[in-house]
C-alpha positions as CSV (number, residue, x, y, z in Angstrom):
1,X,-8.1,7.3,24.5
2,X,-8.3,4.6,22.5
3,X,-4.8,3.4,23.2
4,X,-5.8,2.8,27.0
5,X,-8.4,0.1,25.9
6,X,-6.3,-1.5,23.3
7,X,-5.8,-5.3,24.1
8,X,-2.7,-5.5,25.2
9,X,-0.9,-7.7,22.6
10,X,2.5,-5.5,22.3
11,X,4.2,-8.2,20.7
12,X,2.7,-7.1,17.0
13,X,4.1,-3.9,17.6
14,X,7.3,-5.0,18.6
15,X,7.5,-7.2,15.2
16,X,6.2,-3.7,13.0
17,X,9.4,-2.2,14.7
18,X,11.6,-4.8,13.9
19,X,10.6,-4.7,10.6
20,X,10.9,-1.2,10.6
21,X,14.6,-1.1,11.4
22,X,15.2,-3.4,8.5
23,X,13.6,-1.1,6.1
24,X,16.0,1.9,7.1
25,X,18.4,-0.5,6.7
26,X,17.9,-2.1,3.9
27,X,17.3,2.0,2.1
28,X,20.6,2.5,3.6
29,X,22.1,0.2,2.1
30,X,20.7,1.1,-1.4
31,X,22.2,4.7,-1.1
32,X,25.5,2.6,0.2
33,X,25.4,0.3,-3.6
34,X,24.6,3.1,-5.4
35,X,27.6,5.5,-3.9
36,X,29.7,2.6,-4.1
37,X,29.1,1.7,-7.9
38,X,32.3,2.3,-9.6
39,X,33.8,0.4,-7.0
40,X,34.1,-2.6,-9.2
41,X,31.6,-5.9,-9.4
42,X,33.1,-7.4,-6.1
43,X,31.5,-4.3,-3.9
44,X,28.7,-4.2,-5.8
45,X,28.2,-8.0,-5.2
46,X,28.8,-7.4,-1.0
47,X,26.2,-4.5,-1.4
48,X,23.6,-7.2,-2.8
49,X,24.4,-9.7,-0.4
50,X,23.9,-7.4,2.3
51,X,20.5,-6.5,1.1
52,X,19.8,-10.1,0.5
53,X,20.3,-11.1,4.5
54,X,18.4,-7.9,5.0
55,X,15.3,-9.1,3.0
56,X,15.6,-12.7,4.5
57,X,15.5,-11.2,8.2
58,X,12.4,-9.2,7.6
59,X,10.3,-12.2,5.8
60,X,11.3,-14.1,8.5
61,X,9.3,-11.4,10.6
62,X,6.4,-10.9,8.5
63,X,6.0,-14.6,8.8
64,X,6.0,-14.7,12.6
65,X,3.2,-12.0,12.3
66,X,1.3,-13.5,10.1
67,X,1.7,-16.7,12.6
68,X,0.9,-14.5,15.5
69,X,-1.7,-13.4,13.8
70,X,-3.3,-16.7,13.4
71,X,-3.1,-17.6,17.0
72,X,-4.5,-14.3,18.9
73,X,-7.7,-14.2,20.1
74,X,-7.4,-10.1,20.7
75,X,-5.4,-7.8,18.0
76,X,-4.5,-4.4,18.6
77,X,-5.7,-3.3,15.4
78,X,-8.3,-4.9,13.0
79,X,-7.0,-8.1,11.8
80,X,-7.0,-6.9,7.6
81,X,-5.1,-4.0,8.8
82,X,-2.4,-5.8,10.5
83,X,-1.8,-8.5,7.8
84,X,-1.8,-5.7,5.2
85,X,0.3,-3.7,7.0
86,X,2.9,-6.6,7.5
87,X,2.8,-7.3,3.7
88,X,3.1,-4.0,2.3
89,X,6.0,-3.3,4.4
90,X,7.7,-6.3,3.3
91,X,7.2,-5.3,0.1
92,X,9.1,-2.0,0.1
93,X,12.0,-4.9,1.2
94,X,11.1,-6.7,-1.7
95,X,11.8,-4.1,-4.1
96,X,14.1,-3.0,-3.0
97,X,16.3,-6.5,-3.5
98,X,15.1,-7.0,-6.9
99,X,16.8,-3.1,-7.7
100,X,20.3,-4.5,-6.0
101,X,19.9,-7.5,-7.7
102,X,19.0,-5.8,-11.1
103,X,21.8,-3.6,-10.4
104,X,24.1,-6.9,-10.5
105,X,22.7,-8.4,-13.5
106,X,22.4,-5.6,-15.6
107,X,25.6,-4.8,-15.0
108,X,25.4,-1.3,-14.1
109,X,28.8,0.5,-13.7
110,X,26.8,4.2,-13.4
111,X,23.4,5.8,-12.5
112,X,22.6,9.2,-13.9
113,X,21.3,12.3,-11.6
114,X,17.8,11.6,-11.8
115,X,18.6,7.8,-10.6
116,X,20.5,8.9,-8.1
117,X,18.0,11.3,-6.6
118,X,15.7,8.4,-7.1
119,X,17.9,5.7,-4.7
120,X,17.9,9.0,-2.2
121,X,14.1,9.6,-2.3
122,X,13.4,6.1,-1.3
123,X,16.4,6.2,2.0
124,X,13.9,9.3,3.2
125,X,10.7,6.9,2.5
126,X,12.1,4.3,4.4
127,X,12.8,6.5,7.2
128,X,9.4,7.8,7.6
129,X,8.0,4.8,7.4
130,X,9.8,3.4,10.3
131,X,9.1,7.0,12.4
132,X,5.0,6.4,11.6
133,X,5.4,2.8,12.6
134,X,6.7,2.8,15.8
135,X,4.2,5.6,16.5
136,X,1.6,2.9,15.9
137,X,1.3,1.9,19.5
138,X,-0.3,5.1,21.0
139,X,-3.4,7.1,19.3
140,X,-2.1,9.6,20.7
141,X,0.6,9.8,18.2
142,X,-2.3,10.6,15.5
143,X,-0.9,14.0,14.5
144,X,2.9,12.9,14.3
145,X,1.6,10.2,12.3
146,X,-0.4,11.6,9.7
147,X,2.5,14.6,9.3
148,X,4.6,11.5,8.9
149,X,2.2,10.1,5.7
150,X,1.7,13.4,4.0
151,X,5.6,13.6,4.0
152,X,6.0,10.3,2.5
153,X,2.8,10.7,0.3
154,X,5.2,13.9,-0.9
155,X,8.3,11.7,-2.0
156,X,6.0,9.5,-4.1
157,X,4.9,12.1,-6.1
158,X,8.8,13.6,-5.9
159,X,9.8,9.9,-7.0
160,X,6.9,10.1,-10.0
161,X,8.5,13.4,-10.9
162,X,12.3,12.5,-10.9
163,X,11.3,9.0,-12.5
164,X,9.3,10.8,-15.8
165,X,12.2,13.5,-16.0
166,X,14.8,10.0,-16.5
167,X,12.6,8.3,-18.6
168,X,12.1,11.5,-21.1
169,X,16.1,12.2,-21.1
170,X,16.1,8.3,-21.5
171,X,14.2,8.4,-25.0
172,X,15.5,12.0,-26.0
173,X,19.7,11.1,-25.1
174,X,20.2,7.6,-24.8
175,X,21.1,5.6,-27.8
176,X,21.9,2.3,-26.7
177,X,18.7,0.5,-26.9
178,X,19.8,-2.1,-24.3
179,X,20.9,0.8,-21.7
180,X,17.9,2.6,-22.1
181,X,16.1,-0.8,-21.3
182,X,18.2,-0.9,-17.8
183,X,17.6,2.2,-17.2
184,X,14.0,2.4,-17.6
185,X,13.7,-0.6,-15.4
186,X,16.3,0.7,-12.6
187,X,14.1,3.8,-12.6
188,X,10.6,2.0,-12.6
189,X,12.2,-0.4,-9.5
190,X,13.3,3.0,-7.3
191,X,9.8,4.3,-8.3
192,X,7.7,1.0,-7.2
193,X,9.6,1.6,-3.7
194,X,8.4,4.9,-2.9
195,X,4.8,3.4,-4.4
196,X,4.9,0.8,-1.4
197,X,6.0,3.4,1.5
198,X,2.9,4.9,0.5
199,X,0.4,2.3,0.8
200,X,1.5,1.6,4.3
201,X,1.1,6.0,4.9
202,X,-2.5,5.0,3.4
203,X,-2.8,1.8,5.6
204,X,-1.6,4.3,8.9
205,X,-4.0,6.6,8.2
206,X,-6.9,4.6,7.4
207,X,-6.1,3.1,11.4
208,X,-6.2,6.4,12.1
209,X,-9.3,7.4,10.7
210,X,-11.1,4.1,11.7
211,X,-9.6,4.4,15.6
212,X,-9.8,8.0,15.8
């Protein structure tokens, strides 16, 4: 199998897994601000912190990658595929920051259903994403993996769904023009999210495809 002549340069996979954990974490911690919202500014403020440091660990890793990638002769995977896969996990990290911090400077004191379903959707995302990712190491894993992507490839299009049914109530309900502004961004920053856990199921499967 392919995994058997794979240069043995572990160390990228240990960084995807690091990164990985942060992910969960950092999705975690959404669903943790958004339960937590009528808890007053101060919580809401620890919530964004904590997201912060989250986001500030995992660049710190997607830089040693990159690093690590500039200094290895042998890659376990094709170079492209391991700097964009790198990036478009940091991403999902991102994104999710500029939702807590949005969350703080918009001033949001409550989320409607749809929102809320939203902030859930991407805590799955980000939990698939770490399971495909520390399958990564082993071809083997192909099949586990590529369930993995369909199921995250699912909560996009769950996200699109829950994201057009808020925006629609949005226009129909809402007549505070400068809510409906926050909202419409809140959901378009949850959407974005789901958006990035699928292009790194795309990025998995196309090392699937190319390794297979």
């Amino acid at each position: 199998m392919f995994s058997k002549l794979m240069p043995k340069e572990a160390k990228f996979f240990d960084l995807f897994n690091a990164h990985a954990d942060l992910i969960v974490k950092g999705g975690r911690q959404l669903v943790a601000l958004v339960d937590d919202l009528g808890k007053g500014p101060d919580v809401l403020a620890q919530h964004v912190q904590a997201i912060d440091e989250i986001e500030t660990t995992a660049d710190k890793i997607t830089h040693e990658t990159i690093a690590l990638l500039h200094t290895s002769f042998n890659t376990p995977l094709d170079r492209d595929e391991i700097h964009q896969l790198i990036m478009r996990m940091d991403d999902i990290l991102d994104l999710i920051q500029d939702f807590a911090e949005a969350m703080y400077l918009y001033d949001i004191r409550q989320l409607t259903p749809e929102a809320r379903q939203l902030s859930d959707i991407v805590a799955s995302s980000c939990e698939r994403v770490k399971s495909a990712v520390i399958l990564l190491n082993k071809m083997d894993n192909a099949p586990a993996m590529l369930k993995l992507c369909r199921e995250i490839d699912q909560l996009e299009s769950d996200a699109d769904r829950a994201m057009r049914t808020g925006i629609t109530k949005l226009f129909r309900e809402e007549a505070d023009v400068r809510q409906l502004i926050k909202m419409k961004g809140i959901y378009e920053l949850l959407e974005s999210v789901t958006d990035r856990a699928e292009d790194v199921a795309n990025i998995i499967e196309g090392i699937i495809l190319e390794n297979s």
